[in-house]
N, C-alpha and C positions, 0 to 999 in steps of 0.2 A: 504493500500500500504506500508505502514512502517513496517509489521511484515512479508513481505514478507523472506523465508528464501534461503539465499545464503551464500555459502562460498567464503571466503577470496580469494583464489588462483583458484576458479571456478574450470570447467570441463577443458580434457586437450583437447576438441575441441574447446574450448574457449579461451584455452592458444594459440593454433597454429592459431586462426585468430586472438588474438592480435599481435603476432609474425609477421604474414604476414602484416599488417597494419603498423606497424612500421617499417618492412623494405621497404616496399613502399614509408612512407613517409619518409626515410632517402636519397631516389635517388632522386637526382635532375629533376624535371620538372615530378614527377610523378603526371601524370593523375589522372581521377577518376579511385579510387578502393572501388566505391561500389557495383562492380558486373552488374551494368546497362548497359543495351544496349545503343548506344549511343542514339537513337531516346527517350528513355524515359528518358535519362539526360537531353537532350535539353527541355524534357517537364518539368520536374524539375525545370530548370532554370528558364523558362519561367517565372514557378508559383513566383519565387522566386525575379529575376529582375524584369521583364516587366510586374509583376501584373494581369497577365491571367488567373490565377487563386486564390485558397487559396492558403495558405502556408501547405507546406508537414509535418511540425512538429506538432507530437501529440499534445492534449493536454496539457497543462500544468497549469490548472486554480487552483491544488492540491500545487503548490509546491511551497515551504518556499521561499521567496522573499526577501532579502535585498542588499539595496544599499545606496550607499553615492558618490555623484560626480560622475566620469564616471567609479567607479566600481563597477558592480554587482555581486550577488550569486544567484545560482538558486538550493536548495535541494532541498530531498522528503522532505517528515512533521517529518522523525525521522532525517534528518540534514545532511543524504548521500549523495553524489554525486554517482549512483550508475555504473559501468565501461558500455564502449559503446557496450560491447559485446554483452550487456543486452541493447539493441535499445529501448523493450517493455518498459524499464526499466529510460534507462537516458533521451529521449526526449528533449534531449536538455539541459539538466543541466548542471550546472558547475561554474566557476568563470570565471570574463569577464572584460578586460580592453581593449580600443582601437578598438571595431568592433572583437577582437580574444577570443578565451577562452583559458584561461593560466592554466586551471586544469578540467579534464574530470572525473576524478574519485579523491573520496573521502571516504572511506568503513573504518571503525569499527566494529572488533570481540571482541569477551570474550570467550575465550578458546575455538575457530573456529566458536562462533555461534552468528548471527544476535539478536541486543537486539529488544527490545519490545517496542514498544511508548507510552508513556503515555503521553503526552503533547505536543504542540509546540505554541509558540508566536514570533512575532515580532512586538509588538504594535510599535516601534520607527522608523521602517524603517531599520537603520542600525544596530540594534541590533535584536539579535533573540534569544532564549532559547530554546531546546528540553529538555523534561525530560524521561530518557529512563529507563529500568529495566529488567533482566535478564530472559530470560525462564527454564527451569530445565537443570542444564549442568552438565555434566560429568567434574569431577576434575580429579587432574592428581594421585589421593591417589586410583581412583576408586568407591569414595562415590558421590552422588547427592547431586547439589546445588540447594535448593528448588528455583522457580519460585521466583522473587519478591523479593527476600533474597538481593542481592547489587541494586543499583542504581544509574545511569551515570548521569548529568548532565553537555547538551552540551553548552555550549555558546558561541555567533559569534559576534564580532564586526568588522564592516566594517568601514576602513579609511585611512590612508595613508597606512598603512599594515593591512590584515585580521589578528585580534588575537582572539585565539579558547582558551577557558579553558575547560579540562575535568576531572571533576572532580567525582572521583567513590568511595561511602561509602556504607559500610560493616552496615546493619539496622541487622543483625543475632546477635546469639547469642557466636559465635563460627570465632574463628579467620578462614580465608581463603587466600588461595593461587590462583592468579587468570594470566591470559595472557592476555595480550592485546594488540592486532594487528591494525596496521593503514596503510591503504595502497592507493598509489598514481599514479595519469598518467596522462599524458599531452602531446597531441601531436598538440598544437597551429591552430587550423582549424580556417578557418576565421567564423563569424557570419552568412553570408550567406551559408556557405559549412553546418554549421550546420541544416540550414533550409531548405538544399534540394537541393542547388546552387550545379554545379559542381564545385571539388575541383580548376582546372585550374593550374599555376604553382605554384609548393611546391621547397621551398628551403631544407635543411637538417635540419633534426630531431638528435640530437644527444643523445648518452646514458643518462640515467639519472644517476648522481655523488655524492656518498654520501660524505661527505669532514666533520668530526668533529660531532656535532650534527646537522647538516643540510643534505637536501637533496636537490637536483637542477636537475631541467628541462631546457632542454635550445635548443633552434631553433635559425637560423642562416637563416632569410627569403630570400625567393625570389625576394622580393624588398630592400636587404640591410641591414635592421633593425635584431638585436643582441637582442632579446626576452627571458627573464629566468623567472621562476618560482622557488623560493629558500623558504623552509619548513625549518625552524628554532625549533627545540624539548626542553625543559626546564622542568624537567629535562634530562641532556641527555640518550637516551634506551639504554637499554641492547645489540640492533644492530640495522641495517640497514643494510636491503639486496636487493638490487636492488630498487624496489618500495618500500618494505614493512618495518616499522617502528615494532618494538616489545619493550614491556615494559613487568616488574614481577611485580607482583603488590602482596605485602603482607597486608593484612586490618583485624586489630582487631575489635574488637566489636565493633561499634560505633563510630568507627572511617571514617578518608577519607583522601583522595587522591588526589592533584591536578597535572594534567599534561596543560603546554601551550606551541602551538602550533602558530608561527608568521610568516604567509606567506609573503613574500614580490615580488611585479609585476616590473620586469623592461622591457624597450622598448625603446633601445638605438639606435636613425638613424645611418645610414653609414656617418663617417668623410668628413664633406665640405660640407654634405645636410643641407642644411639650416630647423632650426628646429622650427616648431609651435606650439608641441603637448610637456608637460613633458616626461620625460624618465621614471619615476617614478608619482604614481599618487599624487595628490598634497596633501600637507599636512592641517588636517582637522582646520580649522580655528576656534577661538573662536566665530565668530559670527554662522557660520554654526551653531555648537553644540547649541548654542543660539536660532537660528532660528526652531529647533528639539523642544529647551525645549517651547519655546512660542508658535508654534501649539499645542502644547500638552497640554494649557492654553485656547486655542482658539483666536490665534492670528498668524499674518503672521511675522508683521516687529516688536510687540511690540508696536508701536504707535497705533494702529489700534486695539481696542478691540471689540466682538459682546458678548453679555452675555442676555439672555432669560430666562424667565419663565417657559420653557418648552423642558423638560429635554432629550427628545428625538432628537429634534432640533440639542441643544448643544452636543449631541452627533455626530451627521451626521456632523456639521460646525468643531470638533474639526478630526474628522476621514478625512474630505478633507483638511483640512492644512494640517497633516502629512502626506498627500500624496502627496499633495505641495510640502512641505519641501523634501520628498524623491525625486522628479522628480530635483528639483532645481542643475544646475549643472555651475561650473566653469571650462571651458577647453581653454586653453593657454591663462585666463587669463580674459576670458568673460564669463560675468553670465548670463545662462537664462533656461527656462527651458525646457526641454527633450519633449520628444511628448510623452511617453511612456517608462513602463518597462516590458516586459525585451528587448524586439527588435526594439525599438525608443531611445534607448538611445543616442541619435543625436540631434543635431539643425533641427530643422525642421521649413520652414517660417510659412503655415499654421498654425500648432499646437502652435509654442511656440508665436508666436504674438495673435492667441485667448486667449492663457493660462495670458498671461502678458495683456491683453485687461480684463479679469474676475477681477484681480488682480490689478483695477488700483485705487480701494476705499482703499486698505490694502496698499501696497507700490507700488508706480509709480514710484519708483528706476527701478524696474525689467522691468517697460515700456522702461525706456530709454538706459537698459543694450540691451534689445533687440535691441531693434531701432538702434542701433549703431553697434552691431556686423552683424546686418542684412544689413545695409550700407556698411560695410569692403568689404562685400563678391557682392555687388550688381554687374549685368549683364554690361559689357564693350565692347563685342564683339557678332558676330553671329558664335557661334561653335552648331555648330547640335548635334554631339556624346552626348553634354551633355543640350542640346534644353535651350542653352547661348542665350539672347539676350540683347541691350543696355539698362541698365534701368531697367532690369527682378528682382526680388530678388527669393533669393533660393528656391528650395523646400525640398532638405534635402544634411548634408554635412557628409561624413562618411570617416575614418583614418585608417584604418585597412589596411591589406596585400593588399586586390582585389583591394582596391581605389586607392593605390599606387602604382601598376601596370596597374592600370587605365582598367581592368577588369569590372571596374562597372560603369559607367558615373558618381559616387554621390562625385565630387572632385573641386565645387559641385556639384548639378544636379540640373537643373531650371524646371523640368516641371511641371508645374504648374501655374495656370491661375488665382490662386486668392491670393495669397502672396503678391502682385507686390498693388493690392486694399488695403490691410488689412493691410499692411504698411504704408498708406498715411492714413488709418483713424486712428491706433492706434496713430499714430504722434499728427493728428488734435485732438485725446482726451484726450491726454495726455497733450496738450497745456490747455484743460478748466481744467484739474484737479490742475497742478499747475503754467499755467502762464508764462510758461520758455521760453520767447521769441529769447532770445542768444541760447540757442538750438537749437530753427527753426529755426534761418539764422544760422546756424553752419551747419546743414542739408539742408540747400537751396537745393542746388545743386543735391542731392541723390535725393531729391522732386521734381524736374524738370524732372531730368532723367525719373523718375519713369511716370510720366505724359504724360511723350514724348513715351515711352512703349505704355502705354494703348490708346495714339489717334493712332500710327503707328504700330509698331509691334502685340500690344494684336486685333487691329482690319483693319487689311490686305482687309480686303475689302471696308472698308469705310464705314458702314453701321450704323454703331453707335453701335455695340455690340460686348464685347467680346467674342472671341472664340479661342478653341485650337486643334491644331491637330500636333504631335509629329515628328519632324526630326528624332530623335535617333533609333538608330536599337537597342538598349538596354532602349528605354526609356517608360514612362508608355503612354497605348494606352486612357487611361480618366486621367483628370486633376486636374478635381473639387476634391473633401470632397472624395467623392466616386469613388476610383479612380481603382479602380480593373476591370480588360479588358470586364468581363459581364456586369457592373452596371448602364450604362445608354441605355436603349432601347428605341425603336419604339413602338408605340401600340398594335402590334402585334407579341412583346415580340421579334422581330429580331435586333440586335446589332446593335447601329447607328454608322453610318461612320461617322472620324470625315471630315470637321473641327465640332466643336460642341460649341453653346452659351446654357453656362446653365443658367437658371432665378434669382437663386440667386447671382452671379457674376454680374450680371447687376445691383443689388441692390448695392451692392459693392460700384461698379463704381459711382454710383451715390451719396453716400453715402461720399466715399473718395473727390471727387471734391467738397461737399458743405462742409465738415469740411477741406478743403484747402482752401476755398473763407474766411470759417471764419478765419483762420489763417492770410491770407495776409491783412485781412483787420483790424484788431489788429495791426498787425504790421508796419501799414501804408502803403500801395500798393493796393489803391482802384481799380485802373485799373486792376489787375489781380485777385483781388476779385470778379469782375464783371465780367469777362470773362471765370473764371469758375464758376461765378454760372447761367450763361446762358447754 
């Protein structure tokens, strides 16, 4: 897929659908413009929200992955971002802060032609290396540049700002004259538009502005928020012309060349909205980078070391901490971790309370970061749109354009049936790991709430079991782990109606209330130790 060959400036019927695409999305409240009927955007959507289906985007199980906090990159394996014109092609790639992606295309020539791959890594998460190399190119003298003869070297570090080095050396014998083109676009779609969701309201797309050695993309959302994408060049090119960045590049023998390239995300609320989320993503912390170098050691917190005899082991233990450490995220200021990359990069109750429950032998820090942002956000009210109840905790929380137009229920979204459990046992295990008494009555209360849920709300009939069945017209139709609208059936392979008790949620349940009985009764409250362990 890397050596696939395209040109910089494509075909001009590709030119005239970018054209139309971004003047679409430059009108106010423009629709979908993907050409769909509306009946198969709604089925779209469906796949998309309400989990009826799979998700409409290609595969992606090929493409270069890195992230740090709540931003990600998604290339091919040669480090492109290839333009959306090329559907077969981008899948979804791109760079991604806030639920939006702030950069759709990403492409690199050598004198108009795609290079070659020889390489890619990203062993650290945030960091990735492509190593690329030249195919036979026409110069501008009219002699051929053997195959193989230069050599690019991509490299990506993700963190407060993406900084890209590229660096291209001349391995020939014979000095060369070379071009080299970088070209860019961003038309800020939200995470779901990408995945198949309809676009719904679009605020304005404005030109992109070359201003100095920079380049800037910039939308002006529909919910308010003032969104830029700014391309900083060093040294500065030869031009910028609308998208496209051009450098000359002269490389004697043996020599090389470094060019950097320093994106930087902003996502500025509208004046007087009260703000949760940074404007900017947060700056990468010395223990973060810490936390990177010590999986890489085979360690989560640094206190906590595993070290084996057996060398295979220590490989798989050190390859899931650094996947740890890449999922690991701090957003407006709470730590926990992601349920997934590239399309979880969100709070999720589920995911990030098992992930911090796996996690509670290495650092019980990340138990109690959970526990506590998973409190903030606990159920207060009965709001259906987003299947709220008193005592619920979330099932996932997402910041982007759709949330904030409230498009999508997840601001947050509670559906789900086993959070509200998985909350009260990682609390009660986290209590036997370290003892933290003043933290459970710090949490009383969210613990009560939460208990008052699962005898009332979680079971509406009385029967002794939980069960769930969805208010939201946007909300998911299964609850559990398997929450996708075919995956719980009848024997006879026909979709159960809900309400629905699934068997392991019962476990749960039971589970959460005897590591509650042990809690209250530690802490002296033998009577409501007894009364839920009856």
């Amino acid at each position: 897929m890397g050596t696939a060959t395209t040109h910089a400036q494509g075909t001009q019927g590709q030119q005239d659908d970018r054209d139309e695409r971004d003047q679409q999305g430059r009108q106010h409240g423009g629709g979908d413009s993907s050409g769909q009927k509306p009946s198969q955007a709604r089925q779209h959507e469906a796949r998309i929200l309400n989990h009826g289906q799979s998700s409409t985007t290609s595969d992606i199980g090929a493409a270069l992955t890195l992230k740090e906090g709540p931003v990600f990159l998604l290339t091919d394996q040669d480090g492109e971002i290839p333009p959306q014109t090329q559907p077969h092609r981008n899948r979804g790639l791109g760079l991604y802060f806030h639920d939006m992606r702030y950069l759709d295309q990403a492409t690199l020539r050598l004198n108009g032609a795609q290079l070659t791959l020889l390489l890619a890594t990203s062993d650290l998460g945030y960091h990735g290396v492509c190593e690329l190399t030249n195919p036979d190119l026409e110069l501008d003298d009219g002699t051929t540049l053997q195959k193989e003869t230069v050599g690019l070297r991509w490299a990506k570090t993700i963190g407060q700002q993406v900084e890209e080095e590229l660096t291209l050396q001349n391995f020939g014998k014979d000095d060369v004259d070379l071009t080299l083109t970088l070209e860019y676009d961003a038309h800020f779609d939200s995470m779901f538009t990408v995945r198949g969701a309809e676009p719904g309201k679009r605020g304005t797309l404005q030109p992109p502005r070359a201003h100095g050695h920079a380049l800037t993309f910039t939308y002006d959302g529909a919910d308010g928020h003032h969104r830029t994408t700014t391309l900083s060049f060093d040294p500065r090119p030869v031009g910028i012309d609308g998208r496209r960045v051009t450098y000359r590049c002269h490389l004697a023998p043996n020599h090389s060349i470094t060019y950097k390239v320093t994106i930087a995300l902003a996502d500025e609320a509208p004046p007087g909205r009260q703000r949760k989320l940074e404007a900017h993503p947060p700056k990468v912390s010395e223990q973060q980078r810490r936390q990177h170098q010590q999986a890489d050691q085979g360690s989560v917190s640094g206190k906590v070391q595993v070290q084996t005899s057996n060398a295979l082991f220590n490989k798989v233990l050190r390859r899931s901490f650094l996947d740890l450490a890449m999922l690991s995220m701090e957003q407006g200021g709470d730590r926990f971790y992601a349920a997934g990359v590239p399309w979880y990069v969100a709070l999720f109750g589920r995911d990030s309370l098992i992930t911090a429950h796996e996690m509670l032998a290495y650092d019980p820090g990340i138990a109690r970061n959970t526990i506590e942002i998973l409190a903030k956000y606990q159920g207060t009210k009965e709001d259906d749109y987003r299947d709220e109840e008193p005592g619920k905790i979330l099932h996932e929380l997402r910041v982007g354009e759709k949330a904030h137009l409230h498009e999508i229920p997840s601001t947050p979204y509670y559906g789900t049936i086993d959070a509200t459990p998985l909350f009260l046992i990682l609390l009660g295990d986290y209590l036997l790991w370290t003892a933290d008494l003043d933290f459970f009555k710090r949490m009383e209360s969210h613990v009560e709430a939460a208990v008052r849920w699962m005898n009332e709300y979680g079971d509406r009939d009385g029967d002794g079991f939980l069960e769930y069945a969805s208010k939201s017209s946007k909300g998911l139709a299964n609850q559990g782990w398997k929450d996708s609208g075919n995956s719980i059936v009848n024997a006879d392979g026909s979709v159960v109606t809900p309400p629905v008790a699934l068997v392991e949620v019962q476990g749960y349940a039971y589970r959460a209330r005897r590591a509650l009985a042990n809690a209250y009764r530690h802490a002296g409250d033998a009577d409501r130790a007894a009364d839920l362990d009856k």
